[in-house]
mmCIF file of the N, C-alpha and C atoms, coordinates in Angstrom:
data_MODEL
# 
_entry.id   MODEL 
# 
loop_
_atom_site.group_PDB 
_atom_site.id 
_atom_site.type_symbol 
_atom_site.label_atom_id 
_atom_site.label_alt_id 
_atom_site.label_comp_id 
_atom_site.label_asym_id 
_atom_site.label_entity_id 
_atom_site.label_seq_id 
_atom_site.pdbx_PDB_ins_code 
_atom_site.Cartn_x 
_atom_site.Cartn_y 
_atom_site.Cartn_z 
_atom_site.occupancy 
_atom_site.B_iso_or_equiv 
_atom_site.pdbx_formal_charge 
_atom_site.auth_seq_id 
_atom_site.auth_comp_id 
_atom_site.auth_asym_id 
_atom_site.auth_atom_id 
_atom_site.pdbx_PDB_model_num 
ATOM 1   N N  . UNK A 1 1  ? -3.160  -26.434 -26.618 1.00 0.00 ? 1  UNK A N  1 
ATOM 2   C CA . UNK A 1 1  ? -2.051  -26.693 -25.701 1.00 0.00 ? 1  UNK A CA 1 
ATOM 3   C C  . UNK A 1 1  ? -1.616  -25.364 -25.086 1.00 0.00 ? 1  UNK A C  1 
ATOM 4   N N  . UNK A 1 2  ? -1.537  -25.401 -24.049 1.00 0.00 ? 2  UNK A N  1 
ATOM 5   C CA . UNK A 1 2  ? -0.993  -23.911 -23.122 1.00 0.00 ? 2  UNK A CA 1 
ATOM 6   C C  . UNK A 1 2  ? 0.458   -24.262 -22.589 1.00 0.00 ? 2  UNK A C  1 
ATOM 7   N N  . UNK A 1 3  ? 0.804   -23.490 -23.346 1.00 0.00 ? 3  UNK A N  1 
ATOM 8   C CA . UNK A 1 3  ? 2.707   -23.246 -23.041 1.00 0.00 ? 3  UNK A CA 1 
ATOM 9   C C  . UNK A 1 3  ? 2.780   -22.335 -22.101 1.00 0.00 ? 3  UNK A C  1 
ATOM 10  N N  . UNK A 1 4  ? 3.819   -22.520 -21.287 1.00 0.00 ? 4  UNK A N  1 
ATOM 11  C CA . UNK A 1 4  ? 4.721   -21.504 -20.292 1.00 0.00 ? 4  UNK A CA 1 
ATOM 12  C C  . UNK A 1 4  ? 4.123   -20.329 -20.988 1.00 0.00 ? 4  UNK A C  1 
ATOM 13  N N  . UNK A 1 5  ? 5.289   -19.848 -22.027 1.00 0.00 ? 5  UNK A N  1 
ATOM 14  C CA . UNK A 1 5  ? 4.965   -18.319 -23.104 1.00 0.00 ? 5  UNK A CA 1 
ATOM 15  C C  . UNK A 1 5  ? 3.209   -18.279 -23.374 1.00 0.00 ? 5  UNK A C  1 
ATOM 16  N N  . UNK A 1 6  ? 2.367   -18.857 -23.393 1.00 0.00 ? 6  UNK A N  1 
ATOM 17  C CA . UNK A 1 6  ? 1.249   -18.465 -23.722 1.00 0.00 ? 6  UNK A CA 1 
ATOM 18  C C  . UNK A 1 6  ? 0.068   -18.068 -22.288 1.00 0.00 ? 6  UNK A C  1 
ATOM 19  N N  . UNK A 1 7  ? 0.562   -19.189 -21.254 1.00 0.00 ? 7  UNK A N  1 
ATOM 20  C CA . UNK A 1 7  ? 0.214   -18.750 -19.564 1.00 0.00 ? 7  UNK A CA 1 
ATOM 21  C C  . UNK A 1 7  ? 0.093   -16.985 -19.619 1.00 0.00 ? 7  UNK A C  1 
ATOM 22  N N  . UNK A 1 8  ? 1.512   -17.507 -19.861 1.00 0.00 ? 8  UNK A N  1 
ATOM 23  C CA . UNK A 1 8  ? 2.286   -15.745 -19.719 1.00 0.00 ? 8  UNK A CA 1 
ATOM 24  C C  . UNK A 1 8  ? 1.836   -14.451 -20.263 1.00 0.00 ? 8  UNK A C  1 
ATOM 25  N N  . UNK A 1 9  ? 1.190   -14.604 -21.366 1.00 0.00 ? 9  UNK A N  1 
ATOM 26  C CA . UNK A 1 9  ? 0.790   -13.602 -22.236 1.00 0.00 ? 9  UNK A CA 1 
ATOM 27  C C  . UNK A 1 9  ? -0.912  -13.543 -22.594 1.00 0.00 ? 9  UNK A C  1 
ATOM 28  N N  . UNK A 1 10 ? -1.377  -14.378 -21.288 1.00 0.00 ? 10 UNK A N  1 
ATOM 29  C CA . UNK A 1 10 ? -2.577  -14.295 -20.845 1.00 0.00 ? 10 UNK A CA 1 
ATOM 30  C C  . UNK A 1 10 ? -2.766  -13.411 -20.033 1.00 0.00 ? 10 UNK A C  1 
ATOM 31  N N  . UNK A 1 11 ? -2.321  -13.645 -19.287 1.00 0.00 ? 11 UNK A N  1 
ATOM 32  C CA . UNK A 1 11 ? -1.977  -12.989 -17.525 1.00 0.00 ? 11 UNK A CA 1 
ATOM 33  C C  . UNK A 1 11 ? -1.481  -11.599 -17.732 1.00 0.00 ? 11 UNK A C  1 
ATOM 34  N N  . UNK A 1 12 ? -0.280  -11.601 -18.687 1.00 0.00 ? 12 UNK A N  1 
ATOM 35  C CA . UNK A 1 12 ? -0.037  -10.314 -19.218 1.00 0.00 ? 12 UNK A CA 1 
ATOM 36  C C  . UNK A 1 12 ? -0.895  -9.158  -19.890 1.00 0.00 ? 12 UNK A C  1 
ATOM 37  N N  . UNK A 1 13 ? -1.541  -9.737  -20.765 1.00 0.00 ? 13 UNK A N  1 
ATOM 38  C CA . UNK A 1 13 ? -2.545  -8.969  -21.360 1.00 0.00 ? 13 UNK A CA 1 
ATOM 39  C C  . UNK A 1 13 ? -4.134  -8.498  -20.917 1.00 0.00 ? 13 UNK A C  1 
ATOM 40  N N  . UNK A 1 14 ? -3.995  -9.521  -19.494 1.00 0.00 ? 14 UNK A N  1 
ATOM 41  C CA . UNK A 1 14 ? -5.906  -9.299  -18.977 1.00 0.00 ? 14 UNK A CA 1 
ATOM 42  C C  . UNK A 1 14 ? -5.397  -8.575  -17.866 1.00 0.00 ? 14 UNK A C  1 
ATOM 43  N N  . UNK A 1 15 ? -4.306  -8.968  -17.112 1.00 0.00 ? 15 UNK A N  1 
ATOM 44  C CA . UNK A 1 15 ? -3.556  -8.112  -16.154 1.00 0.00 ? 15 UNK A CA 1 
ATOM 45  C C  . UNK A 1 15 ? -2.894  -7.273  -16.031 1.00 0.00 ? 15 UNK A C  1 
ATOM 46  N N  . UNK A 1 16 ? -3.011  -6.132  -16.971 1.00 0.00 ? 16 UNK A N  1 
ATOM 47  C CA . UNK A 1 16 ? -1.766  -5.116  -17.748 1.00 0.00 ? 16 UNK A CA 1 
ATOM 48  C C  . UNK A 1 16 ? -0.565  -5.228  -16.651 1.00 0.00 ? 16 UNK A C  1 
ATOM 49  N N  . UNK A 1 17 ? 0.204   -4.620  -16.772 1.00 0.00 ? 17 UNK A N  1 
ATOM 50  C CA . UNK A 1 17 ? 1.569   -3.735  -15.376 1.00 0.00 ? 17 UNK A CA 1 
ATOM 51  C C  . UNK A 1 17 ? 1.839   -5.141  -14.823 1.00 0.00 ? 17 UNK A C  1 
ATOM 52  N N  . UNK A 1 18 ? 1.456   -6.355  -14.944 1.00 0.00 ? 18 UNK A N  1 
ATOM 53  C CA . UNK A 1 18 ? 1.800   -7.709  -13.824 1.00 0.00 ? 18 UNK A CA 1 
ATOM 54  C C  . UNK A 1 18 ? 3.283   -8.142  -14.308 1.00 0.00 ? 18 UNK A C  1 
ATOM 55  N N  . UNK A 1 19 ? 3.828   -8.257  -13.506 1.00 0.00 ? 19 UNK A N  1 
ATOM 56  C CA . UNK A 1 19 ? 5.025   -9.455  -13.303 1.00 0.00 ? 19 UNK A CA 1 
ATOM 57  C C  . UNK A 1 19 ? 4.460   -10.800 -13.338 1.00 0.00 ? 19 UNK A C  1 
ATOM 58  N N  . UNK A 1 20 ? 5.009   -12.022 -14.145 1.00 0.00 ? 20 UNK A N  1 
ATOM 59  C CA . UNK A 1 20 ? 4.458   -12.928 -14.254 1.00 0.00 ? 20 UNK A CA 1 
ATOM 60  C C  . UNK A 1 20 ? 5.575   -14.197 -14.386 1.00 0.00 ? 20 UNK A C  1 
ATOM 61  N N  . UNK A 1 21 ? 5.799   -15.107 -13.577 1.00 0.00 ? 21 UNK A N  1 
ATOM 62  C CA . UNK A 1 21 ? 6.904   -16.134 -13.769 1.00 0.00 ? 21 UNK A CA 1 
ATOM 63  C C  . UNK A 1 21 ? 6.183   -17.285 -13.770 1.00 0.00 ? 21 UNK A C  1 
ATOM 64  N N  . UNK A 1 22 ? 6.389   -18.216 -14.627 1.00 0.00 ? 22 UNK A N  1 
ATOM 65  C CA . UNK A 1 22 ? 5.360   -19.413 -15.414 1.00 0.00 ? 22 UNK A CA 1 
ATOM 66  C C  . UNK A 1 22 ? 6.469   -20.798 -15.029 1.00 0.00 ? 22 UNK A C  1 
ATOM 67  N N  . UNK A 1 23 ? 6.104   -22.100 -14.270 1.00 0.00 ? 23 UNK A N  1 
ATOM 68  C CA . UNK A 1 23 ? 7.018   -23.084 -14.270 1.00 0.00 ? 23 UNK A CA 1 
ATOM 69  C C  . UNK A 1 23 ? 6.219   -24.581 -15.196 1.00 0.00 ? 23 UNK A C  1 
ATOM 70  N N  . UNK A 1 24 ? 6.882   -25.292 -15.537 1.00 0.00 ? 24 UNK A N  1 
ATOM 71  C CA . UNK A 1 24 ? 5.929   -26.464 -16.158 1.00 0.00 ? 24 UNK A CA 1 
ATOM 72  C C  . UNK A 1 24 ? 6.699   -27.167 -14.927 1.00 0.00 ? 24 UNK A C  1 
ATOM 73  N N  . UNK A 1 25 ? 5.810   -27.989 -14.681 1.00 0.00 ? 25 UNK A N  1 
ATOM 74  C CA . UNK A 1 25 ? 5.982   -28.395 -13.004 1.00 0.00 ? 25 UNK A CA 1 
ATOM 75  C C  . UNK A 1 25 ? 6.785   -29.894 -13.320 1.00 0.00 ? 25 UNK A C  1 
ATOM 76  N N  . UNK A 1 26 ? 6.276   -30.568 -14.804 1.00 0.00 ? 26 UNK A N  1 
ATOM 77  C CA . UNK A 1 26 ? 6.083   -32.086 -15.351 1.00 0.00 ? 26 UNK A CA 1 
ATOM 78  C C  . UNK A 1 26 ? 7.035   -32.137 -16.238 1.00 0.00 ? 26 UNK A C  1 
ATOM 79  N N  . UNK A 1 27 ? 6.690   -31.209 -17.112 1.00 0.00 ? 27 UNK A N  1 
ATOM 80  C CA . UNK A 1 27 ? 7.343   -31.252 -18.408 1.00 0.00 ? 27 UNK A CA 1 
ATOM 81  C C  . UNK A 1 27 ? 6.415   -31.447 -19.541 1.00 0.00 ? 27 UNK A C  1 
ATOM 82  N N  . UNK A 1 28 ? 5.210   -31.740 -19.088 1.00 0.00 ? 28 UNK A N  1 
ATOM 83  C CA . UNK A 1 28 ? 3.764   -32.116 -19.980 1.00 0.00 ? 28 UNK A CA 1 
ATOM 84  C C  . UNK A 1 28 ? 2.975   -30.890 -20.365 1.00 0.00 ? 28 UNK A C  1 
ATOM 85  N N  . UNK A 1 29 ? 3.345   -29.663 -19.935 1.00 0.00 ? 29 UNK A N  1 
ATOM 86  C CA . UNK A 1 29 ? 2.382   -28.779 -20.466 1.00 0.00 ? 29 UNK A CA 1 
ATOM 87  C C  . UNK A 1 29 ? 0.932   -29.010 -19.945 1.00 0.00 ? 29 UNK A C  1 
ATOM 88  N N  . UNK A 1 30 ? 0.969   -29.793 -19.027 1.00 0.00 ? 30 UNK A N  1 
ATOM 89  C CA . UNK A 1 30 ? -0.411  -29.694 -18.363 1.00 0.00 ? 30 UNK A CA 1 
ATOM 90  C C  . UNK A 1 30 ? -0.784  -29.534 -16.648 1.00 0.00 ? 30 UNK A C  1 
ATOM 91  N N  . UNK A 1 31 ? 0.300   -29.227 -16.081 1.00 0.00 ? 31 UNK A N  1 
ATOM 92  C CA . UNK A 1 31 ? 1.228   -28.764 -14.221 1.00 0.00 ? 31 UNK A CA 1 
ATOM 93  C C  . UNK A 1 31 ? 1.279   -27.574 -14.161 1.00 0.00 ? 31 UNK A C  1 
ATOM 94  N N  . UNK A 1 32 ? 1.287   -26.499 -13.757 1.00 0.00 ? 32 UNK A N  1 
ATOM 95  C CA . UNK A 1 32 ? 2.190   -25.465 -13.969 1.00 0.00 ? 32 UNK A CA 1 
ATOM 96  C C  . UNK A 1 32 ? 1.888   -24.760 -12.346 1.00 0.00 ? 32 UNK A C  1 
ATOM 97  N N  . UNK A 1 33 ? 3.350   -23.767 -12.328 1.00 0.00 ? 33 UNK A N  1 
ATOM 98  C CA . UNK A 1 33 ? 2.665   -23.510 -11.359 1.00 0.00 ? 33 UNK A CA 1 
ATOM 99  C C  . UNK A 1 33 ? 3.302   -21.694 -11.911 1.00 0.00 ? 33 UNK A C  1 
ATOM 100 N N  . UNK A 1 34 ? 2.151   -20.844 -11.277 1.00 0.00 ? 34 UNK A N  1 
ATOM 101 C CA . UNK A 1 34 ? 2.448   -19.139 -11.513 1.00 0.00 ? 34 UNK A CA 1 
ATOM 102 C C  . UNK A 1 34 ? 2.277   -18.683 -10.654 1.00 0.00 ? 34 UNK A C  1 
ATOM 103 N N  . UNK A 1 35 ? 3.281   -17.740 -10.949 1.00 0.00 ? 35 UNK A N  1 
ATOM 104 C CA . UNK A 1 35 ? 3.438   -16.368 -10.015 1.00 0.00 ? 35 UNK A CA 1 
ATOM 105 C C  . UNK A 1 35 ? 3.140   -15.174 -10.639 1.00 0.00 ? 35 UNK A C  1 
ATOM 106 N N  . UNK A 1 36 ? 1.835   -14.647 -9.893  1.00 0.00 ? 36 UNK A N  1 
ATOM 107 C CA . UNK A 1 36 ? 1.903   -13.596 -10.461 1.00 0.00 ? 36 UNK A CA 1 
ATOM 108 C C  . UNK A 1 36 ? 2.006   -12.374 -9.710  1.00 0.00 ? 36 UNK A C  1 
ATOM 109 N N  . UNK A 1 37 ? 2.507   -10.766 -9.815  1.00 0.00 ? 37 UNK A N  1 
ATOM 110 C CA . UNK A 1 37 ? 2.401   -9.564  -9.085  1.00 0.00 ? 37 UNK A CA 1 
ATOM 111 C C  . UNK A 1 37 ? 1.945   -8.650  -9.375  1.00 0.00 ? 37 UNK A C  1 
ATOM 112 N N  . UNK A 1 38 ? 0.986   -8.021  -9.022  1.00 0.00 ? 38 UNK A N  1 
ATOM 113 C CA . UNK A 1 38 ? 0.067   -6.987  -9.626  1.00 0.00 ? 38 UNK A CA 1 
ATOM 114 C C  . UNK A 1 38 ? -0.538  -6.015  -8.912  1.00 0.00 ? 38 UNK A C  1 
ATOM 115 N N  . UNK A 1 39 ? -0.935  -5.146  -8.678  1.00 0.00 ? 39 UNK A N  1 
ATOM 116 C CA . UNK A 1 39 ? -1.214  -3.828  -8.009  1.00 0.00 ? 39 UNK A CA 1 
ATOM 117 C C  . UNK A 1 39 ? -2.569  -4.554  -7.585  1.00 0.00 ? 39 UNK A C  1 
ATOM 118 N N  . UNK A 1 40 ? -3.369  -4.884  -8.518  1.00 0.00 ? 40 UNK A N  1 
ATOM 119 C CA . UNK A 1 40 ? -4.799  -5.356  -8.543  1.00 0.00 ? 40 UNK A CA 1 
ATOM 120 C C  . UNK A 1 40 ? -5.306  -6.461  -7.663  1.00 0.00 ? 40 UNK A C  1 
ATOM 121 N N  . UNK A 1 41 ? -3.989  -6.784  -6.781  1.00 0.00 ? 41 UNK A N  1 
ATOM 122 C CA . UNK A 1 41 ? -4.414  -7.658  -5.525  1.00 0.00 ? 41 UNK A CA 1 
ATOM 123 C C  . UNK A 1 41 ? -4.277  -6.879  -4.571  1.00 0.00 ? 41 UNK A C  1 
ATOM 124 N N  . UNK A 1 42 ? -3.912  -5.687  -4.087  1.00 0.00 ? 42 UNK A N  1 
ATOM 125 C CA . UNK A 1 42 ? -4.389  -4.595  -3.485  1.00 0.00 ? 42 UNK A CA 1 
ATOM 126 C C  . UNK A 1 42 ? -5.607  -4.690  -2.616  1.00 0.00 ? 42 UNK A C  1 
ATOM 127 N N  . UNK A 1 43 ? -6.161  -5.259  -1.514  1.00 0.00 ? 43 UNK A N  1 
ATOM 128 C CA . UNK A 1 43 ? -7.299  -5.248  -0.972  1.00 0.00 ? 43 UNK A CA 1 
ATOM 129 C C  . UNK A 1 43 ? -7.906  -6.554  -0.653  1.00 0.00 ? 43 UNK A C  1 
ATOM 130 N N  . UNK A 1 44 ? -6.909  -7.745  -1.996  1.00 0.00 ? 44 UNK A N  1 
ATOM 131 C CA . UNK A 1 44 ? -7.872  -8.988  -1.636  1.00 0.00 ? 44 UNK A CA 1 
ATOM 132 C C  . UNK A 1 44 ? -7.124  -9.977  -0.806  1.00 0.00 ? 44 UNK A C  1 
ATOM 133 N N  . UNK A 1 45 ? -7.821  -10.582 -0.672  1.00 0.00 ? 45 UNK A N  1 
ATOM 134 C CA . UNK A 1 45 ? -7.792  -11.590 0.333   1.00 0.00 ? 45 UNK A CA 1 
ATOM 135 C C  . UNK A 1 45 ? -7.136  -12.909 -0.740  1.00 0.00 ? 45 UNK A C  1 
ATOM 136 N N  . UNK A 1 46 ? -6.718  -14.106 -0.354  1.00 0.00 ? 46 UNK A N  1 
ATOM 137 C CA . UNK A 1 46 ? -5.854  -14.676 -0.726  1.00 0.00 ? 46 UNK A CA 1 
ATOM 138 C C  . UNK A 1 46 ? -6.616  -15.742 -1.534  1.00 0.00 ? 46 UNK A C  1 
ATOM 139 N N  . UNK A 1 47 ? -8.328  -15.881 -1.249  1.00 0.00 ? 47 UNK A N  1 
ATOM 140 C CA . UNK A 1 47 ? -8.726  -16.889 -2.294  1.00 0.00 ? 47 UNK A CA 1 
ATOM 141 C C  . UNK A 1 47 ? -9.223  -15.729 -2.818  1.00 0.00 ? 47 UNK A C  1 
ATOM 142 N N  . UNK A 1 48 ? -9.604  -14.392 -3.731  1.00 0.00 ? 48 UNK A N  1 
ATOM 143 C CA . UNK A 1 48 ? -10.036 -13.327 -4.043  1.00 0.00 ? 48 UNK A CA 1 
ATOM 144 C C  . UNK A 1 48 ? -8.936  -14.024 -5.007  1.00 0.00 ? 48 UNK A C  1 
ATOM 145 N N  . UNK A 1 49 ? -7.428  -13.568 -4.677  1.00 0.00 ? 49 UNK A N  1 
ATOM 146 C CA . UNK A 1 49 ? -6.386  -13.284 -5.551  1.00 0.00 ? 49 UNK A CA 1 
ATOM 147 C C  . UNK A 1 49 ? -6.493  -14.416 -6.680  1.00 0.00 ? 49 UNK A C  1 
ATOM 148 N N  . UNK A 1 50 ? -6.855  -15.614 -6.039  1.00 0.00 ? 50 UNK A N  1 
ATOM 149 C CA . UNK A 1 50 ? -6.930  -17.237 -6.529  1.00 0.00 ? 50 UNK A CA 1 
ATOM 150 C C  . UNK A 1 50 ? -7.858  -17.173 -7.664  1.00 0.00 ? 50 UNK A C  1 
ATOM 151 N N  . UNK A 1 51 ? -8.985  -16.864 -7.152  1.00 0.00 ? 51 UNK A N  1 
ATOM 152 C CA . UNK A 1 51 ? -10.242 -16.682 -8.372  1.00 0.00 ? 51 UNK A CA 1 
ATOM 153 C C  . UNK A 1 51 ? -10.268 -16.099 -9.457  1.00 0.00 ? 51 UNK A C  1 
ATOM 154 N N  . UNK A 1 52 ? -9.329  -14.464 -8.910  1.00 0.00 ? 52 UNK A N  1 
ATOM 155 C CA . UNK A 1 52 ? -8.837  -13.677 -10.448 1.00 0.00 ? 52 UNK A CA 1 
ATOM 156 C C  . UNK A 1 52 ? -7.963  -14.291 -11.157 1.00 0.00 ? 52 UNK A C  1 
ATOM 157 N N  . UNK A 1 53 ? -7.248  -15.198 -11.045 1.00 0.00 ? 53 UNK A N  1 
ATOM 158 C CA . UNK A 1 53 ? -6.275  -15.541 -11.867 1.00 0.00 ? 53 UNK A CA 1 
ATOM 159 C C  . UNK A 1 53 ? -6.705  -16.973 -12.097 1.00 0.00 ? 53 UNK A C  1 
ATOM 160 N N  . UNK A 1 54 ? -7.755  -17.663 -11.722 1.00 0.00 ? 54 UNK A N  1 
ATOM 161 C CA . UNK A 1 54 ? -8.079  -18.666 -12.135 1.00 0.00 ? 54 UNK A CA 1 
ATOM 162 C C  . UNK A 1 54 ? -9.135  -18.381 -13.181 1.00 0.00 ? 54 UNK A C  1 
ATOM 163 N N  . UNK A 1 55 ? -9.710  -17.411 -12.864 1.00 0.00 ? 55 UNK A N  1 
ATOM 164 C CA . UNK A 1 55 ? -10.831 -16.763 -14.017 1.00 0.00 ? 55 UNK A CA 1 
ATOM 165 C C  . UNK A 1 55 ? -10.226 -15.806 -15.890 1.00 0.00 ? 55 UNK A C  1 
ATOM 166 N N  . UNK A 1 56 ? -8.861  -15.974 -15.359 1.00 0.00 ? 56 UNK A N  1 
ATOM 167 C CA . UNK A 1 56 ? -8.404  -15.559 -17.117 1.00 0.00 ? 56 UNK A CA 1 
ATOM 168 C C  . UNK A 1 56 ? -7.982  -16.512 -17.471 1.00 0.00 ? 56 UNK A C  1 
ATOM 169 N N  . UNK A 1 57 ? -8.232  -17.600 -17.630 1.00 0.00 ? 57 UNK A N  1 
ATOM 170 C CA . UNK A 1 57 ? -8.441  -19.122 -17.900 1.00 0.00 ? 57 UNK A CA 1 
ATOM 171 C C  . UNK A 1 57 ? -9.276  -19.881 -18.188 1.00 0.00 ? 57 UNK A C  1 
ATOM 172 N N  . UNK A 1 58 ? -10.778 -19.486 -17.820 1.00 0.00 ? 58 UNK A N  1 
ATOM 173 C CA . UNK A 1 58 ? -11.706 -20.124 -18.131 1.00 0.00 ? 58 UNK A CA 1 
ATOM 174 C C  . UNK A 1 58 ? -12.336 -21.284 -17.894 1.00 0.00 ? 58 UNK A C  1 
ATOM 175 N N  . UNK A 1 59 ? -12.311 -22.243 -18.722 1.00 0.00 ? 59 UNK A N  1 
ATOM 176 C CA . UNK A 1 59 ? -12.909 -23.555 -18.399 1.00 0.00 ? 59 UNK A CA 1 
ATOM 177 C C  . UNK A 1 59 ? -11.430 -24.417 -18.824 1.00 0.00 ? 59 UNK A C  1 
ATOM 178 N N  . UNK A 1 60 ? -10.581 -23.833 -19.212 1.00 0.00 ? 60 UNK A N  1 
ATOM 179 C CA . UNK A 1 60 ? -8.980  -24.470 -19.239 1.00 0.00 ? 60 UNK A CA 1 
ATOM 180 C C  . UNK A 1 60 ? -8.514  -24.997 -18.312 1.00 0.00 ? 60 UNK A C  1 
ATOM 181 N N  . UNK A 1 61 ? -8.806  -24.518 -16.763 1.00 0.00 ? 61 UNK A N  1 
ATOM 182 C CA . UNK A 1 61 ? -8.321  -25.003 -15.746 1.00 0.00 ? 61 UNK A CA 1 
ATOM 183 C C  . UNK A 1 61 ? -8.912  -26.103 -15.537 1.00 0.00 ? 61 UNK A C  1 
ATOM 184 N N  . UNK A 1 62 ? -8.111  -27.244 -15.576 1.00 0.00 ? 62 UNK A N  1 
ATOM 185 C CA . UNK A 1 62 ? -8.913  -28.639 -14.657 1.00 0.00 ? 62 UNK A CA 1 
ATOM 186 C C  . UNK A 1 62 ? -9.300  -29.221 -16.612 1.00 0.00 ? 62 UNK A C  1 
ATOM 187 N N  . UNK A 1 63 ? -8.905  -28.556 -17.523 1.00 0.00 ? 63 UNK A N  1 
ATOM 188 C CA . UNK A 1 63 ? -9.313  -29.676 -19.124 1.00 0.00 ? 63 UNK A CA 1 
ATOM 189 C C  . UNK A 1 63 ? -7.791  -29.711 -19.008 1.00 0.00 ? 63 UNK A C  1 
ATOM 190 N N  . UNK A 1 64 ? -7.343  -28.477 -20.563 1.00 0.00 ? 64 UNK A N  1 
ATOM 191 C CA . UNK A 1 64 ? -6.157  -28.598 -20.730 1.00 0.00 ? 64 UNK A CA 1 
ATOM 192 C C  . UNK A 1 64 ? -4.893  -28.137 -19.957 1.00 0.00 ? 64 UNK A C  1 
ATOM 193 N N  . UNK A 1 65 ? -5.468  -27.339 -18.618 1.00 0.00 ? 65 UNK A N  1 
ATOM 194 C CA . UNK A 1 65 ? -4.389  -27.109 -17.823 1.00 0.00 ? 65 UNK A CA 1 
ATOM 195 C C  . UNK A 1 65 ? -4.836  -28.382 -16.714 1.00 0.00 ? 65 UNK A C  1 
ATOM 196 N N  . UNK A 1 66 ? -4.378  -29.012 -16.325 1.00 0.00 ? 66 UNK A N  1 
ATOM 197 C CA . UNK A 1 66 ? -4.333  -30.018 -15.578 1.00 0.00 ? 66 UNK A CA 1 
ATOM 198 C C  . UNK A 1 66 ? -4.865  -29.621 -13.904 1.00 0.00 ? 66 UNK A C  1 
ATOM 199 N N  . UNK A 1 67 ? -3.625  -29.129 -13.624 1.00 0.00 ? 67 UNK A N  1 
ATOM 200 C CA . UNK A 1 67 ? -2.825  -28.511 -12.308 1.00 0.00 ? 67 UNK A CA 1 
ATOM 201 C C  . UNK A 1 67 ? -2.277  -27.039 -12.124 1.00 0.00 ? 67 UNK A C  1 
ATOM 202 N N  . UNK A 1 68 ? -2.868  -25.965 -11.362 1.00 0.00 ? 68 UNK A N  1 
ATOM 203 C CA . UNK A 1 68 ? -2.539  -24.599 -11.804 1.00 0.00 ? 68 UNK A CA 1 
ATOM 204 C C  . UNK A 1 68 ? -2.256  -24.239 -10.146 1.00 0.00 ? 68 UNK A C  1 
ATOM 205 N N  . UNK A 1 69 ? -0.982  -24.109 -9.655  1.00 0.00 ? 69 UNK A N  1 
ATOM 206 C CA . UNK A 1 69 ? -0.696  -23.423 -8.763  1.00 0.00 ? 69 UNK A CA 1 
ATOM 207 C C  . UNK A 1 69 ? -0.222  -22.143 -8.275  1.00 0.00 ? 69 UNK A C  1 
ATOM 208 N N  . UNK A 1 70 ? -0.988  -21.923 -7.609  1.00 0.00 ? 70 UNK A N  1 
ATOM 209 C CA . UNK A 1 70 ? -1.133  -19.709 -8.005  1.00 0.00 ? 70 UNK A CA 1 
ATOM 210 C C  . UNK A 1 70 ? -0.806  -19.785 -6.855  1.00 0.00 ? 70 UNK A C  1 
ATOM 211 N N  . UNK A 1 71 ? 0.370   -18.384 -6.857  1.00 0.00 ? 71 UNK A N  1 
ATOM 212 C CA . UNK A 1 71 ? 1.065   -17.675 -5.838  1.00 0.00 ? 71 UNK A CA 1 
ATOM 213 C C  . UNK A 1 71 ? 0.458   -16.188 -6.151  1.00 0.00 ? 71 UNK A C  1 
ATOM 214 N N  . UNK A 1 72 ? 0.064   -15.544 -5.790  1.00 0.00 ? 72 UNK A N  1 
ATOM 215 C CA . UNK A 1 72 ? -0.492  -13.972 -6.264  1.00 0.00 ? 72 UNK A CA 1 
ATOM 216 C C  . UNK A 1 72 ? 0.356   -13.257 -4.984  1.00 0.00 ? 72 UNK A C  1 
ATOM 217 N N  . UNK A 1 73 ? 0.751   -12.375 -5.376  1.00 0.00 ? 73 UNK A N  1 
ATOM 218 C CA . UNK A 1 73 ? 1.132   -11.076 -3.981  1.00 0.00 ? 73 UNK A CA 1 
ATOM 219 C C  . UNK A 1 73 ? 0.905   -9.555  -5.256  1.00 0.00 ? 73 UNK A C  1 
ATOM 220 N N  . UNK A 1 74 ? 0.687   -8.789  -4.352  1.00 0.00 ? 74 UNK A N  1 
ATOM 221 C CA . UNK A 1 74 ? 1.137   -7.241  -4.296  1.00 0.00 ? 74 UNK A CA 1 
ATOM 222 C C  . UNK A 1 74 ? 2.632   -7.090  -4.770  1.00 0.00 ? 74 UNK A C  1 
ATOM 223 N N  . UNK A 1 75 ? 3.183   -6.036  -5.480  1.00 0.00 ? 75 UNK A N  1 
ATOM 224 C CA . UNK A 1 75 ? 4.330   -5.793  -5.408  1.00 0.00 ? 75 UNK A CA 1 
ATOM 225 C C  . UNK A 1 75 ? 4.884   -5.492  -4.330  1.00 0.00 ? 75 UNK A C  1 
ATOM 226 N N  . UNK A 1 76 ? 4.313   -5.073  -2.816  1.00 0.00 ? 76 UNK A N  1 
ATOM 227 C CA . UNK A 1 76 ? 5.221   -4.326  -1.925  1.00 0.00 ? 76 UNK A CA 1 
ATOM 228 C C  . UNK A 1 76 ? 5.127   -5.742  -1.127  1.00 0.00 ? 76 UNK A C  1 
ATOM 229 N N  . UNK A 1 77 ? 4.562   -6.700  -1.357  1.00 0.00 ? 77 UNK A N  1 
ATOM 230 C CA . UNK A 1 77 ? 4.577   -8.118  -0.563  1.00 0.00 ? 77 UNK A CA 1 
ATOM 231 C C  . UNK A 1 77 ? 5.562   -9.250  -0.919  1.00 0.00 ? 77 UNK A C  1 
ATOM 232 N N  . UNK A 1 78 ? 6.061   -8.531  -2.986  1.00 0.00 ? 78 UNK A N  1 
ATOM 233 C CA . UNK A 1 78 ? 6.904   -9.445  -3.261  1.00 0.00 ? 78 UNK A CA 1 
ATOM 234 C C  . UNK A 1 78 ? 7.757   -9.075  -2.991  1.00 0.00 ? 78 UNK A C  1 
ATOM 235 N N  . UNK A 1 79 ? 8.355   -7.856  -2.364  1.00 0.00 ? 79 UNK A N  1 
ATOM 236 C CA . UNK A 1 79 ? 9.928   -7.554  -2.388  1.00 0.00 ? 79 UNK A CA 1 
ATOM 237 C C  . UNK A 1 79 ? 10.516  -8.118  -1.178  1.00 0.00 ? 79 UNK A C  1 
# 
């Protein structure tokens, strides 16, 4: 089961320095939608950003994560 707190400390730990805000969209633990901000989108393009953060997930996305809606920016894009 992937909790909010565990999203979070995925993203955190494969993405060092990221800002990361986690929503359960349902209430089921299987919706979610993230935000994440990171230096390391620096250069990419907006399905680039999609793929990295769909790829520290694995084969989770689409079993036990259901629904994963990714917002990615730069820090100087989130302010």
């Amino acid at each position: 089961m992937f909790t909010p707190e565990k999203i979070k400390l995925i993203v955190e730990e494969k993405m060092p320095g990221s800002r990361v805000q986690v929503k359960d969209l349902t209430g089921t633990q299987d919706h979610y939608e993230l935000t994440v901000v990171s230096k390391e989108f620096h250069g990419k393009g907006l399905v680039d950003r999609h793929r990295m953060v769909y790829a520290l997930f694995g084969t989770a996305v689409g079993a036990e994560i259901h629904a994963l809606s990714v917002k990615a920016f730069t820090p100087e894009e989130f302010k």
